[in-house]
C-alpha positions as CSV (number, residue, x, y, z in Angstrom):
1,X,34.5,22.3,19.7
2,X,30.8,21.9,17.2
3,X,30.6,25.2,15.1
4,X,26.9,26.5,15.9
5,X,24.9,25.1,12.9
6,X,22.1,27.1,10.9
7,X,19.6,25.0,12.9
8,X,20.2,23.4,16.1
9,X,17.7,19.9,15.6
10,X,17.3,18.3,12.7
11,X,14.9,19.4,9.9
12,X,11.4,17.5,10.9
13,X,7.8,16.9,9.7
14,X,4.7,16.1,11.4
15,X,3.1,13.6,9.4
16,X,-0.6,11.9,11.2
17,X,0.4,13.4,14.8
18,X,4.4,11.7,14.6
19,X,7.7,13.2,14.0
20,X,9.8,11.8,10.7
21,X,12.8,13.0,10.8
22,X,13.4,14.4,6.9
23,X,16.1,13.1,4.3
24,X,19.3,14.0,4.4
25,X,20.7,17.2,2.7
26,X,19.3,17.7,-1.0
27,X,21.5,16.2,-4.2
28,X,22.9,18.6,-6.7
29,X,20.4,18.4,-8.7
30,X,17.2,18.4,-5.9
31,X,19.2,22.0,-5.1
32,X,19.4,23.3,-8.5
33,X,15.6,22.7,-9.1
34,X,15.0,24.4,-5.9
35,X,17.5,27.9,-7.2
36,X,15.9,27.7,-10.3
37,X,12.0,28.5,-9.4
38,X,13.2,30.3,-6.5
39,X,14.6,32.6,-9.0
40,X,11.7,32.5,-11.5
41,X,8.7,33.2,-8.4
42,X,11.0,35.6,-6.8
43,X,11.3,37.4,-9.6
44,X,7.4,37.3,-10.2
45,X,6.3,37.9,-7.1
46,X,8.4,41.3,-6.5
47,X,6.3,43.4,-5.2
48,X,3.1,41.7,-5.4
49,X,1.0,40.4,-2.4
50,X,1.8,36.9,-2.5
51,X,4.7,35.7,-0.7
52,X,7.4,32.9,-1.6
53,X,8.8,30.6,1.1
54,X,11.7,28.4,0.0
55,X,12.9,25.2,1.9
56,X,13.0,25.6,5.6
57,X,9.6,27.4,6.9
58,X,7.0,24.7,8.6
59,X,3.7,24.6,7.4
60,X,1.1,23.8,10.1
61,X,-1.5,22.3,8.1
62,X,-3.5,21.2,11.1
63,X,-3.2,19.6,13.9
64,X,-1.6,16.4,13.0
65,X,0.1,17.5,10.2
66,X,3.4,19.9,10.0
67,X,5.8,19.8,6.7
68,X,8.3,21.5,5.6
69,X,7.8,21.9,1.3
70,X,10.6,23.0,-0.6
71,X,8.8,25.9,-1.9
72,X,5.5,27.5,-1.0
73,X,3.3,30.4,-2.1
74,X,1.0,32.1,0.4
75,X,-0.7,35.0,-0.7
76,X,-3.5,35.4,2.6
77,X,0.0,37.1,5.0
78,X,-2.7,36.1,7.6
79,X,-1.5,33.0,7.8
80,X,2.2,33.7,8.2
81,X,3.3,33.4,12.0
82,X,6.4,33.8,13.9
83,X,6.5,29.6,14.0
84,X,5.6,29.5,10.3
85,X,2.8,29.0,8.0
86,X,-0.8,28.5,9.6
87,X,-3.3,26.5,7.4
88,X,-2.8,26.2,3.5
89,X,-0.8,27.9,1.0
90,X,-1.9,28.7,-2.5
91,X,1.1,27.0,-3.9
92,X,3.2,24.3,-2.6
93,X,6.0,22.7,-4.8
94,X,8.0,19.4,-3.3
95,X,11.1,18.2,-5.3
96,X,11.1,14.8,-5.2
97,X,14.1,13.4,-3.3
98,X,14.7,9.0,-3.5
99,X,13.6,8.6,0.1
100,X,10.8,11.0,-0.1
101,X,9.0,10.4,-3.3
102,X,6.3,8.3,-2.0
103,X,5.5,10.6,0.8
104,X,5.3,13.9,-1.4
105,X,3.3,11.5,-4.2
106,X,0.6,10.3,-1.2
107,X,0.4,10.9,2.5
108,X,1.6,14.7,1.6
109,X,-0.1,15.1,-1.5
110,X,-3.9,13.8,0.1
111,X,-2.9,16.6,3.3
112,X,-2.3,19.8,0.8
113,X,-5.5,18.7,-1.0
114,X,-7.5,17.9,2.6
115,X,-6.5,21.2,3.6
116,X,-7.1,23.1,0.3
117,X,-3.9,24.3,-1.2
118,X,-5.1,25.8,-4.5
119,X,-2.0,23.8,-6.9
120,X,0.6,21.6,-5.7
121,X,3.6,20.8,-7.8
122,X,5.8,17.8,-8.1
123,X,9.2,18.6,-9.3
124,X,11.1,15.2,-10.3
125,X,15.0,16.8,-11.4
126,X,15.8,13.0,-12.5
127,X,13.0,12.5,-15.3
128,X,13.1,16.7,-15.5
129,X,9.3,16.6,-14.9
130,X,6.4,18.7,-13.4
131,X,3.4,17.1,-12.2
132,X,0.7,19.7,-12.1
133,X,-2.5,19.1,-9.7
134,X,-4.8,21.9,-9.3
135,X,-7.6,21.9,-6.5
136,X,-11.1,21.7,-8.4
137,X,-14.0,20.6,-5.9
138,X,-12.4,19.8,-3.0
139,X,-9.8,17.4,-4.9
140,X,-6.8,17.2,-6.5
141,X,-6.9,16.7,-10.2
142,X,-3.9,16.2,-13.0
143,X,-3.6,19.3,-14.6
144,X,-0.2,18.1,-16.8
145,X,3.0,16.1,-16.9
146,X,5.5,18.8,-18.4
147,X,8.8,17.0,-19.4
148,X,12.0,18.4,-20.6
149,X,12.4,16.0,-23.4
150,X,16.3,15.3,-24.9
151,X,17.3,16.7,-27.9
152,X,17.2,12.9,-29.5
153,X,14.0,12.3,-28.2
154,X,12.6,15.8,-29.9
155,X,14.3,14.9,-33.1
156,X,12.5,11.6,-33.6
157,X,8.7,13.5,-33.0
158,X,6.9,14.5,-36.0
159,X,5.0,18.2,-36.1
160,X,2.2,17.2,-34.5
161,X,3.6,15.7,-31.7
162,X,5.9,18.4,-30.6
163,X,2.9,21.1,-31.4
164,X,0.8,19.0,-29.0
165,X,4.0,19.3,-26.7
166,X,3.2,22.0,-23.5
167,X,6.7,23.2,-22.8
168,X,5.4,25.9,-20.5
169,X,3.8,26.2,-17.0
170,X,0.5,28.2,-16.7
171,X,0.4,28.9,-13.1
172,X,-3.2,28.8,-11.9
173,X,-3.0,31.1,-9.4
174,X,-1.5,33.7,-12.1
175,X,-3.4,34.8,-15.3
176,X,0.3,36.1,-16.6
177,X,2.8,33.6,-14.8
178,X,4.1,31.2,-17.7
179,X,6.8,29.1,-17.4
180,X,9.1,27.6,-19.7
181,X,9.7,23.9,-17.9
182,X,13.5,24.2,-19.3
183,X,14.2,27.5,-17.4
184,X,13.3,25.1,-14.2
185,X,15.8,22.3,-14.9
186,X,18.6,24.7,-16.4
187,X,21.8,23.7,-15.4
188,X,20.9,21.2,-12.8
């Protein structure tokens, strides 16, 4: 006899009016990024208005559009429904995944900024990076590549290229949310 699973179908996205199935479960790694800025928003956000959604919630852009991002931000609770999230968060974060990158780097990336999510975040646990886009005009622009460099790869840069170095996170939406890009790939 099947033990009853957490969810009875298949995790599922909506991407141009068709179902895609999502990627199998996360790597270590892919989960680890995930704890890791669950942790750091959670504790932020406590008791604030903003709320955090973590891997699991839909997010019904529009019509033809219906993912599921490993994190989300929304702080208008107008938008949270029974089904999910209705329209566009303030903050979405997608951890890239092999068979997902090029989906979360395009066809997801031009939806959040069609529908106006205010900074989207692409977490790569492989290169331990964070690309940055914040919405400015209607589009998304590069805000910063933060990178975790190695300890060898520190040792070899002179003073001004480590001072020119941005180890930490200013979160748009936040004029006192700082984070230190190694608190997000700790331990992974």
């Amino acid at each position: 006899m099947n033990e009853l699973a957490y969810r009875d179908e298949p995790f599922s996205e909506t991407i141009h009016g068709k179902t895609v199935l999502m990627s199998p479960s996360p790597n270590a790694k892919h989960n680890g990024t995930v704890r890791n800025l669950t942790r750091i928003f959670s504790t932020f956000l406590r008791g604030k208005r903003c709320r955090l959604f973590v891997d699991g919630i839909d997010v019904h852009l529009d019509d033809e559009n219906t993912f599921v991002p490993d994190l989300a931000i929304v702080c208008d609770r107008g938008k949270i429904k029974g089904d999910g999230i209705h329209g566009a968060p303030d903050l979405v974060v997608e951890v890239l995944s092999l068979s997902t990158m090029a989906r979360d780097r395009g066809i997801k990336k031009d939806a959040y900024e069609r529908a106006g999510v205010r900074e989207y975040w692409i977490a790569d646990p492989v290169s331990e990076s964070i690309e940055v886009y914040c919405l400015r005009n209607g589009r998304f622009a590069l805000d910063h590549v933060y990178v975790v460099f190695p300890e060898w790869e520190w040792a070899r840069m002179n003073d001004e290229e480590r001072a020119a170095t941005r180890l930490s996170v200013k979160v748009s939406l936040y004029d006192d949310l700082i984070i230190d890009i190694r608190e997000i790939f700790e331990d992974i």
